[in-house]
C-alpha positions as CSV (number, residue, x, y, z in Angstrom):
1,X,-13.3,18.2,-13.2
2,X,-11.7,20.1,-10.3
3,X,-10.7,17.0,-8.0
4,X,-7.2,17.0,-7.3
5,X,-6.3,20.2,-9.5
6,X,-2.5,21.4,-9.3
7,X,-1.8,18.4,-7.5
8,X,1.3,15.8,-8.3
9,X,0.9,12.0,-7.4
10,X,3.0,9.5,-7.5
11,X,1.1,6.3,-8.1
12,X,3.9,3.0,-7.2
13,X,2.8,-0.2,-9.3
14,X,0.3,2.1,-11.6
15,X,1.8,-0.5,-14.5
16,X,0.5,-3.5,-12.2
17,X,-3.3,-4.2,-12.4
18,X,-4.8,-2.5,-9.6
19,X,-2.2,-0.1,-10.1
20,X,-3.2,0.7,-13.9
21,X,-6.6,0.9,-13.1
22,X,-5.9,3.5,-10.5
23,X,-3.8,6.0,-12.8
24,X,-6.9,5.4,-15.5
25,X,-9.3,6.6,-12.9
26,X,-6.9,9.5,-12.3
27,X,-6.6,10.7,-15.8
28,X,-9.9,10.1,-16.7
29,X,-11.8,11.3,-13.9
30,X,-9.4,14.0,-11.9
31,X,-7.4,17.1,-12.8
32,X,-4.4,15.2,-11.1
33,X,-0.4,14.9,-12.9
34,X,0.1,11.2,-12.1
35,X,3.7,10.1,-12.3
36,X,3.8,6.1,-12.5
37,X,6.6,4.3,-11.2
38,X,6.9,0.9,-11.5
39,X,9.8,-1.5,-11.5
40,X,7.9,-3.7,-14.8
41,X,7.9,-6.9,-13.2
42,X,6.2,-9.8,-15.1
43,X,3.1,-8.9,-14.0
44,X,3.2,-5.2,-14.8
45,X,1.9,-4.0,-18.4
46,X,2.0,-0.1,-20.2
47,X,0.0,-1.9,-22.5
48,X,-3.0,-2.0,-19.2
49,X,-2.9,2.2,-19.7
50,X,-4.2,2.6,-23.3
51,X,-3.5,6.5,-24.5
52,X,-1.4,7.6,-20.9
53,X,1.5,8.4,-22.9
54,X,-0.5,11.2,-25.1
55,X,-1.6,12.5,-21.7
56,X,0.1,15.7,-20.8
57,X,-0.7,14.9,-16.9
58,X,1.0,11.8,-16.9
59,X,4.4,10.9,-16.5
60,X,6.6,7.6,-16.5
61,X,9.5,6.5,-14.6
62,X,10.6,2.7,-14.4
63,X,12.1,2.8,-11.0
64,X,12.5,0.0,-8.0
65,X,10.5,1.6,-5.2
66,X,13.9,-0.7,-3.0
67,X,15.9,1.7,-4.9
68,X,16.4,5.1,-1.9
69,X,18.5,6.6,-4.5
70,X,16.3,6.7,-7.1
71,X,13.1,7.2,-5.5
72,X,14.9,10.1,-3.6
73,X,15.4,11.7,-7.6
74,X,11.7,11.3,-8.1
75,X,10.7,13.6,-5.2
76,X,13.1,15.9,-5.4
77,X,12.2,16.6,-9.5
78,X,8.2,16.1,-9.4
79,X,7.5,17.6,-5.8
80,X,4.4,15.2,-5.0
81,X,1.2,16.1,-2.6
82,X,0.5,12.8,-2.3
83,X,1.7,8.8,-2.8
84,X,-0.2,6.2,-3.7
85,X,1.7,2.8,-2.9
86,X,0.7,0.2,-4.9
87,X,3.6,-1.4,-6.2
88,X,3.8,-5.5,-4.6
89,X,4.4,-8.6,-5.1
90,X,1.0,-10.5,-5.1
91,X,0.6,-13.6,-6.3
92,X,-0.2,-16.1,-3.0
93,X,1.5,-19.3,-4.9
94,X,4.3,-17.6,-6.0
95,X,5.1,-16.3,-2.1
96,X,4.8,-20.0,-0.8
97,X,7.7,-21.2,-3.9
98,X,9.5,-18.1,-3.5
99,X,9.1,-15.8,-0.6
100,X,12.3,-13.3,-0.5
101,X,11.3,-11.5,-3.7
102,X,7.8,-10.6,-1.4
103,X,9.8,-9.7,1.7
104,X,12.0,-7.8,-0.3
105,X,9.1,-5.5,-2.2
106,X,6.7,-5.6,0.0
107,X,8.9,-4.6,3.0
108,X,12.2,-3.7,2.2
109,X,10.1,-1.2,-0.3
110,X,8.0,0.1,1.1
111,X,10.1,0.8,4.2
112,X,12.4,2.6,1.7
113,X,9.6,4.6,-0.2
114,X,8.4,5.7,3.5
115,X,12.3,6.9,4.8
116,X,12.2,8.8,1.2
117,X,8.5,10.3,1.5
118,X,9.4,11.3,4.8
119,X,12.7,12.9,3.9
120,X,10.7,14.7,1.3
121,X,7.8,15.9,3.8
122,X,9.8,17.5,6.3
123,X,11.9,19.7,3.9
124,X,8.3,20.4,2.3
125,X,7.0,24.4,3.5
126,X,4.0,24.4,5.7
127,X,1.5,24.6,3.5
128,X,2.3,21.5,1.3
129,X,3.2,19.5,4.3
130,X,-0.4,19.8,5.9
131,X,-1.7,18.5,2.9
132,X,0.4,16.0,1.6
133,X,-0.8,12.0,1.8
134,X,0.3,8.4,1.7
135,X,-1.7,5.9,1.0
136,X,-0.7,2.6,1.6
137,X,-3.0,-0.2,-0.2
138,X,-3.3,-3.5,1.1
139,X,-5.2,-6.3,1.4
140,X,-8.0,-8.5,3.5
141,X,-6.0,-10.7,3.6
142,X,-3.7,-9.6,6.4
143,X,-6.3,-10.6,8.6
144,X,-6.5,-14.2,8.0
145,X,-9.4,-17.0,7.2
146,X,-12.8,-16.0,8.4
147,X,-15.1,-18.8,9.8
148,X,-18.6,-19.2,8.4
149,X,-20.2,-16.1,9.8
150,X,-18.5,-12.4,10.3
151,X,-16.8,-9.9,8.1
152,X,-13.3,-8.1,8.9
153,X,-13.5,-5.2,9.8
154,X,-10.9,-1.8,10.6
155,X,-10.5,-2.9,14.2
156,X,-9.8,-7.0,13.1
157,X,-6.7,-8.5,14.0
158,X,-3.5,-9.5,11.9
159,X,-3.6,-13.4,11.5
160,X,-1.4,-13.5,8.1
161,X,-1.2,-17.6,7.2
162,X,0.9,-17.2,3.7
163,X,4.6,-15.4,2.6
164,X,2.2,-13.1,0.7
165,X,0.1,-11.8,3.2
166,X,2.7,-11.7,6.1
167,X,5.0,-9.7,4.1
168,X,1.6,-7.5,3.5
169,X,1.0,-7.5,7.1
170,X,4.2,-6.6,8.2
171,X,4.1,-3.7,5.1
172,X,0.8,-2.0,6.9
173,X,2.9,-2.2,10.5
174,X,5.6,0.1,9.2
175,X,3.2,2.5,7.2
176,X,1.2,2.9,11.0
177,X,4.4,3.4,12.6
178,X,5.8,6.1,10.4
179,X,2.9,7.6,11.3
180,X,3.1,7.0,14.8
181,X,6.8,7.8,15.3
182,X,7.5,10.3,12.7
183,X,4.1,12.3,12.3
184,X,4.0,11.1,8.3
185,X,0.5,11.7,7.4
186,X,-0.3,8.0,5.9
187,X,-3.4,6.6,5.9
188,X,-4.2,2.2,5.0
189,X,-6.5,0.5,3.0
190,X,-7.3,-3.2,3.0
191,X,-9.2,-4.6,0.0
192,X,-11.3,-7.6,-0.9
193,X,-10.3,-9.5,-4.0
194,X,-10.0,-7.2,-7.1
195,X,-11.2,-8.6,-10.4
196,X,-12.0,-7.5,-13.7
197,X,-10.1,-5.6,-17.1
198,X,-6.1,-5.9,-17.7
199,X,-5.8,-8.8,-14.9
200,X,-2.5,-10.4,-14.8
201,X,-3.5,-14.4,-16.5
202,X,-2.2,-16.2,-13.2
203,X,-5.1,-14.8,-11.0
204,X,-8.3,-17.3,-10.5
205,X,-10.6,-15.0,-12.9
206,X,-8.6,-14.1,-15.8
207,X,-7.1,-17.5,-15.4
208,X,-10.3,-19.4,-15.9
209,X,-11.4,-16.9,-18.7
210,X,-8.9,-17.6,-20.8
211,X,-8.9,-21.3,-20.7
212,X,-12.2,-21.8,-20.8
213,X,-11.8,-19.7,-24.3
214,X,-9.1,-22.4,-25.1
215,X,-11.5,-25.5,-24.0
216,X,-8.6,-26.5,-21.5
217,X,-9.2,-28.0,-18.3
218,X,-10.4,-25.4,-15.4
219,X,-8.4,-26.4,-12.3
220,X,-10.3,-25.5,-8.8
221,X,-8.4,-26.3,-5.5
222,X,-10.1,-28.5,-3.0
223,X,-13.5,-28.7,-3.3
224,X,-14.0,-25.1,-4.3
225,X,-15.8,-24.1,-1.6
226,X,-13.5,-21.3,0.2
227,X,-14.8,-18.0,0.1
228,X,-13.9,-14.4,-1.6
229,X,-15.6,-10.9,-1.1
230,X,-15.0,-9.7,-4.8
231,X,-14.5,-6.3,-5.8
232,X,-14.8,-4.9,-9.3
233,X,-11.2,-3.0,-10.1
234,X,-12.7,0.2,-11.3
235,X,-15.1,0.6,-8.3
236,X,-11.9,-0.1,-6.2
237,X,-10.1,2.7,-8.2
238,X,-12.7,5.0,-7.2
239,X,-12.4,4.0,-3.5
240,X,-8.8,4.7,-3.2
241,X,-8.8,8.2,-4.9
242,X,-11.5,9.1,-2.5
243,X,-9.5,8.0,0.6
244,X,-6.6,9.9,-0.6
245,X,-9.1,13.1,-0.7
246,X,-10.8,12.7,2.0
247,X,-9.5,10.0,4.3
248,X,-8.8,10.9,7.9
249,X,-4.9,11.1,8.3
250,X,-3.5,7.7,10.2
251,X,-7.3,6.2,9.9
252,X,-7.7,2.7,7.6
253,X,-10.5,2.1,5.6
254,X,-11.3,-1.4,4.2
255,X,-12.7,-1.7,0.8
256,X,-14.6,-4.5,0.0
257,X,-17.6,-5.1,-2.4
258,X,-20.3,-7.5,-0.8
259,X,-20.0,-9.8,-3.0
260,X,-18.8,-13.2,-1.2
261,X,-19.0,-16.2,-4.0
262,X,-17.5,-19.5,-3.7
263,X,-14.8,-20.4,-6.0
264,X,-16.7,-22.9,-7.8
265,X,-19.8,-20.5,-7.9
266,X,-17.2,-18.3,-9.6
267,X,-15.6,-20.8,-12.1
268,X,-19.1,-22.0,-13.1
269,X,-20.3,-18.2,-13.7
270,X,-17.8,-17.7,-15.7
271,X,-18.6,-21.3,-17.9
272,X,-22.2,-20.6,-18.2
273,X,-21.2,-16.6,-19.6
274,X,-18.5,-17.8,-22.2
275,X,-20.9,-20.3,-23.1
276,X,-23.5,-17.5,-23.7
277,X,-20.4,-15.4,-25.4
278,X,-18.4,-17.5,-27.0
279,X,-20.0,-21.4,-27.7
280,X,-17.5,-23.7,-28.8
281,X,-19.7,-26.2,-29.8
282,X,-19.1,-29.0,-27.7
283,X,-21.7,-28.3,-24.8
284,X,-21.5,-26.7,-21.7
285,X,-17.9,-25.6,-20.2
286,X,-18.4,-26.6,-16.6
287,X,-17.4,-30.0,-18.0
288,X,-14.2,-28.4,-18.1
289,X,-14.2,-28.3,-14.0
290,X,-11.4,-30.5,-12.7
291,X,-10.9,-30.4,-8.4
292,X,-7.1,-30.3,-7.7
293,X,-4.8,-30.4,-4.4
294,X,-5.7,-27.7,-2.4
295,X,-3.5,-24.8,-1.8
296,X,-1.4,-25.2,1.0
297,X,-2.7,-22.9,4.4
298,X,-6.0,-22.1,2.0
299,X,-7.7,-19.6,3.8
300,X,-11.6,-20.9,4.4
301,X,-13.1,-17.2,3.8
302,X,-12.8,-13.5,3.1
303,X,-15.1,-10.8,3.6
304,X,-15.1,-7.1,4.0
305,X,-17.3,-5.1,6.4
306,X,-16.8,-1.4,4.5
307,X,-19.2,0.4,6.3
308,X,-16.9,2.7,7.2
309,X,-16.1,3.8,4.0
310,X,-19.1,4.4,2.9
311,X,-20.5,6.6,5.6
312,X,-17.5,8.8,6.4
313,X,-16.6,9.4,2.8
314,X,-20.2,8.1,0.2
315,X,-18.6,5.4,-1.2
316,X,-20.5,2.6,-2.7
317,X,-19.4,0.0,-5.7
318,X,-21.1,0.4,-9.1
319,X,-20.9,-3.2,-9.4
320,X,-22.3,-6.3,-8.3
321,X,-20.5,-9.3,-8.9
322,X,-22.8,-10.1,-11.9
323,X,-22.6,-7.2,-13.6
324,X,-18.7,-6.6,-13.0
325,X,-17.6,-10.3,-14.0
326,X,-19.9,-10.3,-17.0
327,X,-17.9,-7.0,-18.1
328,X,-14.8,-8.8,-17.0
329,X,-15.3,-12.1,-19.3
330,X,-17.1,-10.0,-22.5
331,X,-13.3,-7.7,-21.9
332,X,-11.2,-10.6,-22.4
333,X,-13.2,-12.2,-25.2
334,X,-12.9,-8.7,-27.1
335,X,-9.7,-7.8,-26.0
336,X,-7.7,-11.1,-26.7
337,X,-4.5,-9.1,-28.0
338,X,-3.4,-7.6,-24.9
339,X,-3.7,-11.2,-22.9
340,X,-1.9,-13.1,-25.8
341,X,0.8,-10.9,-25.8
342,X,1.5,-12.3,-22.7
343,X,1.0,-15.6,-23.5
344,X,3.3,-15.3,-26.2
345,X,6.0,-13.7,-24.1
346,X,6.5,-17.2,-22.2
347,X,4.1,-17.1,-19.8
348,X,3.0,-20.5,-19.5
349,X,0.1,-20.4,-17.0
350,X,2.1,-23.2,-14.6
351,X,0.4,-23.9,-11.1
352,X,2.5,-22.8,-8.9
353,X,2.4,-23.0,-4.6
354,X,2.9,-26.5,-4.5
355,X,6.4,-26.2,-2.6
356,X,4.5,-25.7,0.5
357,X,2.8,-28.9,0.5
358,X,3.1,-31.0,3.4
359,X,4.3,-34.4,3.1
C-alpha cells in the first residue's frame, strides 16, 4: 500500500456510520494515520471500528467539531494533510421534531471546523499547504425531490424541503465559500442513500432488518412508492478516499450507486432474504408490511448522475443493490451483538417526524 503514505487525516464523525466505514477503508486499504474525532452522539459507535484501537495509525479524540478551542488543539498537535468532515446530524425525522441540534452541527460546526482548518492552513509552510484537502461530505438530498425522470447532477440546484437537508445545504454553501473567499482548498461531495454494515437501527434498512428478525410489524410511509438511489457504504468509502486523492480542488463530485428502488421494493427484498436466512416459521414476512402516515414534505425521488466521478477519477461501485443489501441483512443476522447493544441501551426504535404533520 503506498496511497496516502506519511499523511495525517482527520476523519470528523469516523464513530458515525459512514464515518466508521470510512476510517475502516483507511486502515485497511491506505498507508494513512487517521485520527477520529467524534463527539459520540447516539448514533455514533467505537464498537462500528472492530480492532482500530490496536492500529498504530489510528488515533482517538472525542471532541465537538462546535468546540474552536478544541478542534484548534487537534491541529496544532497532529498537523493534518487533509480533513475529512463527516461528523452530522442525519436522521430526517429527527430534524422535523427537533431542528436546532441540526443547525447547530451541521452549521455552526462545520463553520467552526472551516475557521480552524483555515487557521491551520495558512500558518502551514508551502509545501504542506499546496497539498492539504477538505472534504466536505454531503448528501443528494440538498437538491430536493426529483420528478419521474432525471438524475441530479454537479450542476443541480439547492431545493432543500426538510431541517435536515437545509441545514446540509446551507453546510455545502460555507465549505464553497471558504474556498471562494479564503483560497481553502475544499472540495464537496453529495451522496445517494448509504446502506449496509454498522447502520444506526433508526434508518429504513437496518430498521426493517431488525424487526423483521423480531416478526414485528414493518412500517412503510405512504404507499411506499418514493424513490432512493442506494449506495452500498463500503463502495461509498472508496469514493471519498479517492476524491480526497485525486479530486480537483473547489470541484464537487456526487456519488451515487444506480441503484433507484422503491421503498416498498426495498422492505419486501429484505422479507423475501430473511425469509431465505432466517424462517421463522409462520410464512412469508411481507405480511408484516403495514402503510403508515406519510412523512411530512416526503421527497417523491432521489437519484444520482455520477458520471463525473467515474470518468475523472475510475470510480465505479462494487455493488449492486442485490448484492450489497443481501450482505447488509446476512451482517445483521450474524452480527446481532453489536445492534442489541443498542437496543439494550434504551433505544426504543420510536417513529419520530410526526411534529411536522399538518393539521
Amino acid at each position: 500500500m503506498t496511497r496516502f503514505r506519511g499523511a495525517t487525516l482527520l476523519v470528523t464523525g469516523g464513530a458515525g456510520f459512514i464515518g466508521s466505514a470510512v476510517v475502516r477503508h483507511l486502515l485497511r486499504d491506505t498507508d494513512a494515520q487517521v485520527v477520529n474525532i467524534d463527539k459520540l452522539t447516539y448514533a455514533a459507535n467505537l464498537q462500528s471500528l472492530p480492532g482500530a484501537d490496536g492500529n498504530p495509525r489510528y488515533r482517538f479524540e472525542q471532541v465537538d467539531i462546535c468546540n474552536a478551542v478544541d478542534l484548534r488543539k487537534l491541529f496544532e498537535k497532529y498537523q493534518p494533510d487533509g480533513v475529512m468532515n463527516l461528523a452530522a446530524e442525519s436522521h430526517v425525522d429527527r430534524s422535523i421534531d427537533g431542528p436546532g441540534e441540526f443547525i447547530q452541527t451541521n452549521i455552526v460546526g462545520t463553520f467552526t471546523l472551516l475557521q480552524e482548518a483555515l487557521r491551520y492552513w495558512r500558518a502551514c509552510e508551502s509545501n504542506k499547504r499546496a497539498a492539504f484537502r477538505f472534504l466536505h461530505i454531503s448528501t443528494d438530498e440538498v437538491f430536493g425531490s426529483l420528478g419521474q425522470e432525471g438524475l441530479f447532477t454537479e450542476e443541480s440546484s439547492y431545493a432543500p424541503n426538510s431541517p435536515y437537508s437545509a441545514s446540509k445545504a446551507s453546510s455545502d454553501h460555507l465549505v464553497r465559500a471558504w474556498r471562494e473567499t479564503y483560497g481553502l482548498p475544499t472540495l464537496v461531495t453529495n451522496c445517494s442513500n448509504n446502506y449496509g454494515p454498522y447502520h444506526f437501527p433508526e434508518k429504513l434498512i437496518p430498521h426493517m432488518i431488525i424487526k423483521g428478525l423480531a416478526g414485528e410489524a414493518l412500517p412503510v410511509y405512504g404507499s411506499g412508492q418514493n424513490v432512493r438511489d442506494w449506495l452500498y457504504v463500503d463502495d461509498h468509502a472508496r469514493a471519498l478516499s479517492l476524491v480526497l486523492e485525486r479530486g480537483r480542488v473547489g470541484e464537487t463530485y456526487n456519488v451515487g450507486g444506480c441503484n433507484e428502488r422503491t421503498n416498498l421494493y426495498v422492505v419486501e427484498s429484505i422479507c423475501d432474504l430473511l425469509d431465505s436466512i432466517a424462517s421463522h416459521g409462520d410464512g412469508s414476512r411481507r405480511k408484516l408490511i403495514s402503510f403508515v402516515t406519510d412523512r411530512p414534505g416526503h421527497d417523491l425521488r432521489y437519484a444520482i448522475d455520477a458520471t463525473k466521478l467515474q470518468t475523472e477519477l475510475g470510480w465505479r461501485a462494487a455493488e449492486t443493490f442485490e448484492t450489497g443489501l443481501a450482505k447488509t441483512v446476512q451482517w445483521y443476522v450474524d452480527e446481532q451483538k453489536w445492534w442489541r447493544s443498542i437496543l439494550d441501551s434504551g433505544y426504543a426504535g420510536n417513529r419520530a417526524g410526526l411534529a411536522g404533520t399538518k393539521p
